[in-house]
PAPATI-237619 format. One line per 2 residues: their letters; for each residue x, y, z of C-alpha. Coordinates in pm, 1 decimal, padded with zeros to 6 digits. Layout:
! residues N
A	X Y Z | ... .
***
This chain:
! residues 392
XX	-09773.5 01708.5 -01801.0 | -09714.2 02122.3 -01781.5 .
XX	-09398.9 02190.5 -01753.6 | -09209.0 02384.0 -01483.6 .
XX	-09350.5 02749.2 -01593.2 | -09683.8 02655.4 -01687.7 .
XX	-09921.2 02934.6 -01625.2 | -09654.5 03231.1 -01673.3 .
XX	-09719.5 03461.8 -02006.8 | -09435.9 03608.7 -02192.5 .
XX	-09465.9 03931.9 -02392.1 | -09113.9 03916.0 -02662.0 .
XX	-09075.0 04181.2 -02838.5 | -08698.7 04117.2 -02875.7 .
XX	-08529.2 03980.0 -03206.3 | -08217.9 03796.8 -03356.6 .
XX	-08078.1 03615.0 -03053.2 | -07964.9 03680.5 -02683.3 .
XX	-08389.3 03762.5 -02640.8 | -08535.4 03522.8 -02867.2 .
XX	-08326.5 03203.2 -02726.7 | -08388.0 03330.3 -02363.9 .
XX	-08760.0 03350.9 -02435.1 | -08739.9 03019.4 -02598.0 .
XX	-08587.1 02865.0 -02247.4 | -08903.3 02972.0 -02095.7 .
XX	-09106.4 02832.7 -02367.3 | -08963.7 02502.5 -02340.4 .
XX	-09021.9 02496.4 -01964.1 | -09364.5 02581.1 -02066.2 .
XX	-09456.6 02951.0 -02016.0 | -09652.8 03101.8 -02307.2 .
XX	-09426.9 03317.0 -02499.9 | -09639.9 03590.5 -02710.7 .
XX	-09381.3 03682.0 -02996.0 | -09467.7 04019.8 -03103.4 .
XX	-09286.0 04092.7 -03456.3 | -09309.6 04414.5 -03674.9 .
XX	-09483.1 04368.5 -04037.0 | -09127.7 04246.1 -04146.3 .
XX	-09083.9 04002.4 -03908.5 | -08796.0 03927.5 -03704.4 .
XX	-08486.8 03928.4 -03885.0 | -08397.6 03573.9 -03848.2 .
XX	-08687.0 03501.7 -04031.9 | -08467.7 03569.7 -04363.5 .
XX	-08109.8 03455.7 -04221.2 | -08041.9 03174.5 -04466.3 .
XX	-08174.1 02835.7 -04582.4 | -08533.0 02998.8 -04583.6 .
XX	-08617.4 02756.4 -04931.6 | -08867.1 02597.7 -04688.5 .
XX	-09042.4 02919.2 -04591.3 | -08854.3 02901.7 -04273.4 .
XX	-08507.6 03014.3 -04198.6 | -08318.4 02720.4 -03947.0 .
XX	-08216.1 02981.6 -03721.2 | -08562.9 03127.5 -03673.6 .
XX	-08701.3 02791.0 -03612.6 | -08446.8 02670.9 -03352.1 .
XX	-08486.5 02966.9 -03155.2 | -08889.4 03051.4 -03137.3 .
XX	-09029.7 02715.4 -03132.0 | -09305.2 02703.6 -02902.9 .
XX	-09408.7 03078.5 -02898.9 | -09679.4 03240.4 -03036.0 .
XX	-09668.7 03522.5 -03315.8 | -09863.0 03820.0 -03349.5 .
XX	-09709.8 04139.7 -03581.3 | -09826.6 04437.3 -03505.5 .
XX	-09668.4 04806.0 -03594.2 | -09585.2 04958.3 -03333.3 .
XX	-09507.7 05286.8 -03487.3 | -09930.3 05361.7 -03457.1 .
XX	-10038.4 05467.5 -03149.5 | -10322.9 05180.5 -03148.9 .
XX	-10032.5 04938.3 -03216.2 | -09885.6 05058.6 -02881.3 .
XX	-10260.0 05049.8 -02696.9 | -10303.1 04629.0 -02801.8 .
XX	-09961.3 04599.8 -02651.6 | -10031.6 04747.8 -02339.0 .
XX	-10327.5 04574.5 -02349.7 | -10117.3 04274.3 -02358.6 .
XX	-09910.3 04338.2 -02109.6 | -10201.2 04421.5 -01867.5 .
XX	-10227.4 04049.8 -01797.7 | -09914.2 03929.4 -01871.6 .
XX	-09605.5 03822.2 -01634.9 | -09203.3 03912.9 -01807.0 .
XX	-09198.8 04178.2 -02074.9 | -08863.4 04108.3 -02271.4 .
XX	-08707.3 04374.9 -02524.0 | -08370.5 04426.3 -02665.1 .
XX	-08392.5 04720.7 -02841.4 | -08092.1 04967.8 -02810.4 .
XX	-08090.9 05166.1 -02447.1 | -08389.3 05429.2 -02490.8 .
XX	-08572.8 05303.8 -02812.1 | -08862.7 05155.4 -02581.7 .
XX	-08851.2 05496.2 -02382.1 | -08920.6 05696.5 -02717.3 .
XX	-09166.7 05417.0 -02818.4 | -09391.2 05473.2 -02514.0 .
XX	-09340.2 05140.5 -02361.0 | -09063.4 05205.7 -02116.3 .
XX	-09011.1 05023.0 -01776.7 | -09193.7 05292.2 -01589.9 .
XX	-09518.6 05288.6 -01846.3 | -09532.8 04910.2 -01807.9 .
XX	-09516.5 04855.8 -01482.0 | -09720.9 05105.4 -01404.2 .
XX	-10008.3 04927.5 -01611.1 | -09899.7 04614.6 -01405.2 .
XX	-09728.8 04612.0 -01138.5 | -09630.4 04250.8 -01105.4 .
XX	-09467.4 04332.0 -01468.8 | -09136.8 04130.1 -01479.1 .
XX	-08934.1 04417.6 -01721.3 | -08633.5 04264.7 -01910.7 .
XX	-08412.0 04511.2 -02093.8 | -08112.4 04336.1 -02287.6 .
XX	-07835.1 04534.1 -02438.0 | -07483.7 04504.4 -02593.0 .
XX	-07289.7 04755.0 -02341.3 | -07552.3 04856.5 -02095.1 .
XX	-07737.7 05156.1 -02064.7 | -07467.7 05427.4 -01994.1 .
XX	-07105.5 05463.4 -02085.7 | -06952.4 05554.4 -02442.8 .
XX	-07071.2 05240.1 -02605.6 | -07443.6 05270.7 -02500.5 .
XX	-07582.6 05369.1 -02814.1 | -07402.1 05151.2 -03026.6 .
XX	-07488.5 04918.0 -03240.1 | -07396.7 04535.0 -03193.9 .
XX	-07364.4 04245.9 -03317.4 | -07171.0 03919.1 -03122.1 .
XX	-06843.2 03967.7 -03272.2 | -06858.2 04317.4 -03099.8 .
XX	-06857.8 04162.3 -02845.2 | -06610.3 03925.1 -02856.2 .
XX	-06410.8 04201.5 -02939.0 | -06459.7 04447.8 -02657.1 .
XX	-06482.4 04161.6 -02398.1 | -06105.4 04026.7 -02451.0 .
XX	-06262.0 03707.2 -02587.8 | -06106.0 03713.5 -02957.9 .
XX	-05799.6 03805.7 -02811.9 | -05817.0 03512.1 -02574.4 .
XX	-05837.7 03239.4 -02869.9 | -05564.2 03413.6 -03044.7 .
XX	-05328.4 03364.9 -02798.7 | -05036.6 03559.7 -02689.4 .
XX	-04857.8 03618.3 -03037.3 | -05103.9 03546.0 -03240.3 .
XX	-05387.0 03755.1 -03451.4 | -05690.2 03735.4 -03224.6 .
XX	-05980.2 03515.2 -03346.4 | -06343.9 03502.7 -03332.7 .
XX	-06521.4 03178.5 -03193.5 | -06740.2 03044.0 -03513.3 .
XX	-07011.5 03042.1 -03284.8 | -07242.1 03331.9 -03171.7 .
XX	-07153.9 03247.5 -02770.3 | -07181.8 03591.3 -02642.6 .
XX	-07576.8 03576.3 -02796.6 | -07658.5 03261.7 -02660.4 .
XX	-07449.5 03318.9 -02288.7 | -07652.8 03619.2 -02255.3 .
XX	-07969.3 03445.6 -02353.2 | -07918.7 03173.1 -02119.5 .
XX	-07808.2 03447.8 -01827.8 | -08130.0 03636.9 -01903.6 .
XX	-08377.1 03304.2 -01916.6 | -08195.8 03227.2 -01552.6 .
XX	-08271.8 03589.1 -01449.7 | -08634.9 03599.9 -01547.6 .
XX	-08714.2 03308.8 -01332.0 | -08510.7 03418.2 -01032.1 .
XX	-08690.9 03788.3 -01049.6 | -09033.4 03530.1 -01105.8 .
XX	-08986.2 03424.5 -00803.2 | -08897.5 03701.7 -00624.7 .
XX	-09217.9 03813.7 -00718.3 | -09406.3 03563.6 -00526.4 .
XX	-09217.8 03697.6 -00203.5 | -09292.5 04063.8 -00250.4 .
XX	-09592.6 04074.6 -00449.6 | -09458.8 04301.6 -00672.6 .
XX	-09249.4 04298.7 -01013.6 | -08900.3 04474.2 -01121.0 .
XX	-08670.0 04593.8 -01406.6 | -08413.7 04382.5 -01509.8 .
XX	-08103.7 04471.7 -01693.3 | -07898.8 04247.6 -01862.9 .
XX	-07567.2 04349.1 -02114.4 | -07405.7 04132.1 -02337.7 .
XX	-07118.8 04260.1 -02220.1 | -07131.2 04223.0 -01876.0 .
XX	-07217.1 03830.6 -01882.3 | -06946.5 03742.6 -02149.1 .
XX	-06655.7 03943.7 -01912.6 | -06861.4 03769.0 -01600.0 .
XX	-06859.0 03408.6 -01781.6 | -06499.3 03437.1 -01892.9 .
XX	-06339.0 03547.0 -01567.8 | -06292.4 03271.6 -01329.3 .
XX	-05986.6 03124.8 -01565.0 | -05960.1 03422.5 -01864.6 .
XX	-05897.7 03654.0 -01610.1 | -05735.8 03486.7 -01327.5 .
XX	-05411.5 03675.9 -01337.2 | -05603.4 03983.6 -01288.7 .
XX	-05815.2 03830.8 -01002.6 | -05541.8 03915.3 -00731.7 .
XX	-05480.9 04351.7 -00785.8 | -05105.3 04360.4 -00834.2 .
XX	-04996.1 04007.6 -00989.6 | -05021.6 04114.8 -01315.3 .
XX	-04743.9 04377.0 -01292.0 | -04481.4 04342.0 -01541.9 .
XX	-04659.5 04061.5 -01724.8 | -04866.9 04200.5 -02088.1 .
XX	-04986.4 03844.1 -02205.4 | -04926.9 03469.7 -02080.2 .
XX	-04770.1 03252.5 -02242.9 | -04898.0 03051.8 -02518.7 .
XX	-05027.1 02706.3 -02461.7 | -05148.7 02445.9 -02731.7 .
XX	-05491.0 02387.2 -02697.6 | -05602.2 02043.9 -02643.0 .
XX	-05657.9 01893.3 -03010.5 | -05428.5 01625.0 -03089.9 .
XX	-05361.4 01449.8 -03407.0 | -05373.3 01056.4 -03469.9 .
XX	-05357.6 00847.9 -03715.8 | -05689.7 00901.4 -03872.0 .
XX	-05824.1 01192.8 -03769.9 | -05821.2 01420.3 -03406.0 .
XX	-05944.6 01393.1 -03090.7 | -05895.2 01562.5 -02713.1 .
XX	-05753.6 01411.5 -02370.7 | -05698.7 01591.4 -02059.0 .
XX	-05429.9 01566.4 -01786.4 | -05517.1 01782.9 -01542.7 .
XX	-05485.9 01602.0 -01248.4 | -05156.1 01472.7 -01174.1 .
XX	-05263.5 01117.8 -01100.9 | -05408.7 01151.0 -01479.3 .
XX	-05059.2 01203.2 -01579.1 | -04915.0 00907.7 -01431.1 .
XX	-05223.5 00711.7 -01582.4 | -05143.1 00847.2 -01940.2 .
XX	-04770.5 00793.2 -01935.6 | -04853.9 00449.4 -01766.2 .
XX	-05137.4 00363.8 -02021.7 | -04836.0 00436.6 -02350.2 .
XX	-04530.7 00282.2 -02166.8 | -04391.0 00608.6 -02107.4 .
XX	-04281.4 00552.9 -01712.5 | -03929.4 00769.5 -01807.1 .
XX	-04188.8 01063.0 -01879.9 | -04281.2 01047.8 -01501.5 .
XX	-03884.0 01067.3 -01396.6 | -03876.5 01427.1 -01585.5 .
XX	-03863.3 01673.5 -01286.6 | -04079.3 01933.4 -01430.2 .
XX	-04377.3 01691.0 -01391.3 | -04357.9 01540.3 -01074.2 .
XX	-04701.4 01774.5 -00906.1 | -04967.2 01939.4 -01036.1 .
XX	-04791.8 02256.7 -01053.5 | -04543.6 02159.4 -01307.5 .
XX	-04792.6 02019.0 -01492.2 | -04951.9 02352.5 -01509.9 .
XX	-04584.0 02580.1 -01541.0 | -04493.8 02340.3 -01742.7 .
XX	-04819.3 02253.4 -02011.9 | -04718.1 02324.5 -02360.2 .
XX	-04471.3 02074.4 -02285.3 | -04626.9 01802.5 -02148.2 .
XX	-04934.2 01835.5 -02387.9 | -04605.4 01787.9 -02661.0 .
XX	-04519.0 01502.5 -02543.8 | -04879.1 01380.6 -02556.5 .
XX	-04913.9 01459.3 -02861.7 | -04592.7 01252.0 -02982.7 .
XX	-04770.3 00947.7 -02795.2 | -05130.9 01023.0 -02957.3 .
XX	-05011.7 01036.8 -03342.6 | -04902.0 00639.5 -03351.6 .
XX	-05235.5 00511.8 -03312.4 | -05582.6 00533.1 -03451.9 .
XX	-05822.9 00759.6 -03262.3 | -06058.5 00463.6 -03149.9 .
XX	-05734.9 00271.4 -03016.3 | -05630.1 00594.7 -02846.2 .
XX	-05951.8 00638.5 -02680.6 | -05976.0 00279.0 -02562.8 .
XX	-05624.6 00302.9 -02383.5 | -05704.5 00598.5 -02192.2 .
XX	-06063.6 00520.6 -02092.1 | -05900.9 00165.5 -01936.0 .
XX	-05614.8 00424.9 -01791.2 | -05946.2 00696.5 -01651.7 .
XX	-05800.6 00984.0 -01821.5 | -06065.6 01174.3 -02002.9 .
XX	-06061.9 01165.7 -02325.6 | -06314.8 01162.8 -02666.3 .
XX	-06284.8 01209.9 -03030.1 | -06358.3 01522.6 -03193.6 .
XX	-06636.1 01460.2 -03418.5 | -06814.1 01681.1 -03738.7 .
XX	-07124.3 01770.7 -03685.9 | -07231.8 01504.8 -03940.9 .
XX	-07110.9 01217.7 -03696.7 | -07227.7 01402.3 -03442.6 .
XX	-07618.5 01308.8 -03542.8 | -07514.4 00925.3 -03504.1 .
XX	-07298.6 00915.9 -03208.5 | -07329.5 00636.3 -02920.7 .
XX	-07387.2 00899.6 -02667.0 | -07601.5 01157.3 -02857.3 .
XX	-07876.7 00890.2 -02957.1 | -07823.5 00714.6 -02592.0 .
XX	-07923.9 01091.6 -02482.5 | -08195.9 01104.1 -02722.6 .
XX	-08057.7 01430.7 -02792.7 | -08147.8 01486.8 -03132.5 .
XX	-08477.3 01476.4 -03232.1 | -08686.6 01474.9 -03533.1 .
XX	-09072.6 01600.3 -03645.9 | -09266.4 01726.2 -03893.0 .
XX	-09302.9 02111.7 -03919.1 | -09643.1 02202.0 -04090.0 .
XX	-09488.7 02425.2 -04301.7 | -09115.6 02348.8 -04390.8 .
XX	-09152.8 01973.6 -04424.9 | -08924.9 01713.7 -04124.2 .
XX	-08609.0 01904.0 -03963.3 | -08420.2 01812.4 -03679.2 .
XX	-08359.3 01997.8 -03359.4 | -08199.1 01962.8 -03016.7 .
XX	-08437.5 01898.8 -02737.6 | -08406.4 02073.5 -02427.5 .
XX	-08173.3 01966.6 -02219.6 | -08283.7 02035.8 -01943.1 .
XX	-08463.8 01705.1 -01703.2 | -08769.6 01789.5 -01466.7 .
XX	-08890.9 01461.6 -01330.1 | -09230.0 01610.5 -01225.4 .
XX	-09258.6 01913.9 -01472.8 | -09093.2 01833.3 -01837.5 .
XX	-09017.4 02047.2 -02100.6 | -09092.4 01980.5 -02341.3 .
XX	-09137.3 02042.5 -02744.3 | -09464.9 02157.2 -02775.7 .
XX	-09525.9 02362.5 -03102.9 | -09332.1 02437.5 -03413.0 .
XX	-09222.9 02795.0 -03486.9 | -09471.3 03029.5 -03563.2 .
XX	-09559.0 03188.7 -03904.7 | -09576.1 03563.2 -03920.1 .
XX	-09862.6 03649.0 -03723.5 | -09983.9 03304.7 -03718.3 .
XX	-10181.6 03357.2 -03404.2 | -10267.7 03707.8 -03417.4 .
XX	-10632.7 03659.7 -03389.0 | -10626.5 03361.7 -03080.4 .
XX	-10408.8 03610.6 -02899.4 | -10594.7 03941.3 -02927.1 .
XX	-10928.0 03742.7 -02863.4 | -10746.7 03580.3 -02562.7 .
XX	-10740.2 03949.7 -02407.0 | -11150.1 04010.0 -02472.6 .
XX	-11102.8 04175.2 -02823.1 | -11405.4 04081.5 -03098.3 .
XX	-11384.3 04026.1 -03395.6 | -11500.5 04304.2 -03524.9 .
XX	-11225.1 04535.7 -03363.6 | -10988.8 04283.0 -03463.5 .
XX	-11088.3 04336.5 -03811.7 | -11033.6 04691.4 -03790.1 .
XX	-10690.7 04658.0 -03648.2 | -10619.3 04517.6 -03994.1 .
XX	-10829.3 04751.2 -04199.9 | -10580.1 05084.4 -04036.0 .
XX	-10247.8 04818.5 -04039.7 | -10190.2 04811.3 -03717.5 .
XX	-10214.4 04406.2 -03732.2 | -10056.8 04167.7 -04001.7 .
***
């Protein structure tokens, strides 16, 4: 069965990430994605573990997707891709704010060619500012955006997350973008540009609770930082795991559920707000009651109790879990190429239009020829394209 965005073409010319895993979204959902790489490739190609031929990375993120690698520092290389593009529906690039300009394939040049052109431009800081023409990576980001800052707390030295979330938030911001300006499309007919910063969807994401004493203008006078609170990892007996006691009926279930009913007398806990004035406290005390048991007993006591609770696992146990193979989560095949490797599926659920996981990643040009011959070019001029370099 086609999934959701069967029928849509993709034209990626974006690399490493935030482009790359958007694209891949679409994929999944079924549009054809046309990855267009330079002779080099993209640079996730070579970003570790590539014994196989295949860097991890690279075959996470372009799985399903075509490749075709053409240079487009010729002229000609710059006529197939507008050829492309003639025909096709989203044109995705993250190259720094005016690169495409200078390279002739600009918003205005696209769309012109086709008007229902869906133009996606994805940046670090956006197009203007003092930051516009810098260079970025997702610790940048993290940076700029008060994110680092946010995990180190109020005394301490900020810290990065170990993950690249700032790439993949902006990915999956972009991927929800391109389908919205889709189908705005089929209203008006026509296409549009859209911009996307990495910037502007991590401080977007983050706001709603890492920014809420800055939500109402003037309630932040006279405070710098909050106060620290201790995240939620607690220590037991034989290893760690997280509960939660948000809810102040959650509260009186926990202290219930450990024979704790003089923790409910304490006056600083007795509604929701004193739970929250009050957290590095409670989550103390909770971590006191945690330590004297295994995890598993832990976790058995508080799901009889309802308080939400699980236990942190590696990502080794992770691949054998109760509820990751009861997801079917985690799947397994056979990549041409680079031998069996595991992946995540999409987790997204259409009940009428699947995604689904279609093809492996692509090889360097892999479908160079099937795509150019897709758009009415022979063979002959295909073979030319090869003879002056323009094509891998």
């Amino acid at each position: 069965m086609p999934g959701p965005l069967d029928g849509y073409r993709i034209i990626d010319l974006s690399q490493m990430i935030s482009g790359p895993v958007a694209t891949r979204i679409l994929a999944d959902q079924g549009a054809d994605v046309v990855k267009v790489e330079p002779h080099r490739g993209d640079l996730t190609r070579a970003l570790g573990g590539a014994g196989r031929g295949l860097a991890p990375v690279f075959v996470t993120t372009n799985r399903n997707k075509r490749s075709i690698a053409l240079d487009l520092g010729n002229p000609r290389g710059v006529e197939v891709l507008k050829q492309l593009v003639s025909g096709a529906d989203v044109f995705v690039q993250n190259f720094r704010p005016g690169t495409a300009e200078r390279m002739g394939i600009g918003s205005e040049v696209l769309r012109a060619i086709n008007p229902r052109l869906v133009y996606v431009s994805i940046s670090g800081f956006g197009e203007t500012g003092p930051y516009a023409g810098k260079r970025v990576y997702d610790p940048v980001i993290q940076a700029l955006s008060g994110l680092a800052s946010i995990q180190g707390g109020s005394r301490g030295r900020p810290r990065m997350l170990r993950l690249i979330v700032p790439d993949k938030l902006t990915a999956v911001t972009a991927a929800q973008a391109i389908t919205a300006a889709l189908l705005a499309r089929e209203r008006s007919g026509v296409g549009q540009h859209v911009r996307l910063s990495m910037l502007d969807a991590v401080v977007a994401f983050m706001w709603p609770e890492g920014m809420a004493r800055h939500t109402f203008v003037g309630s932040d006078v006279g405070h710098s930082r909050p106060p620290d609170v201790r995240d939620l990892v607690f220590a037991t007996r034989d290893g760690f795991m997280t509960a939660g006691t948000v809810a102040h009926r959650e509260w009186v279930a926990f202290c219930e559920a450990f024979e704790r009913e003089d923790w409910l007398k304490d006056p600083r806990f007795r509604s929701a707000a004193g739970l929250v004035k009050y957290a590095d406290a409670r989550l103390e005390l909770m971590a006191q009651a945690l330590a004297d048991r295994t995890t598993a007993e832990n976790c058995e006591l508080l799901d009889a109790a309802g308080v939400p609770c699980a236990p942190i696992l590696t990502r080794e146990e992770l691949l054998d879990h109760p509820q990751i193979l009861a997801n079917e989560l985690v799947v397994e095949e056979e990549h041409p190429h680079a031998g069996r490797y595991r992946q995540a599926r999409p987790p997204e659920r259409f009940e009428a239009t699947p995604s689904s996981l279609r093809a492996p990643a692509p090889l360097l040009g892999e479908h160079g020829d099937e795509v150019l011959r897709e758009i009415g070019m022979e063979d002959a001029d295909i073979a030319e394209l090869r003879v002056q370099k323009v094509l891998l």
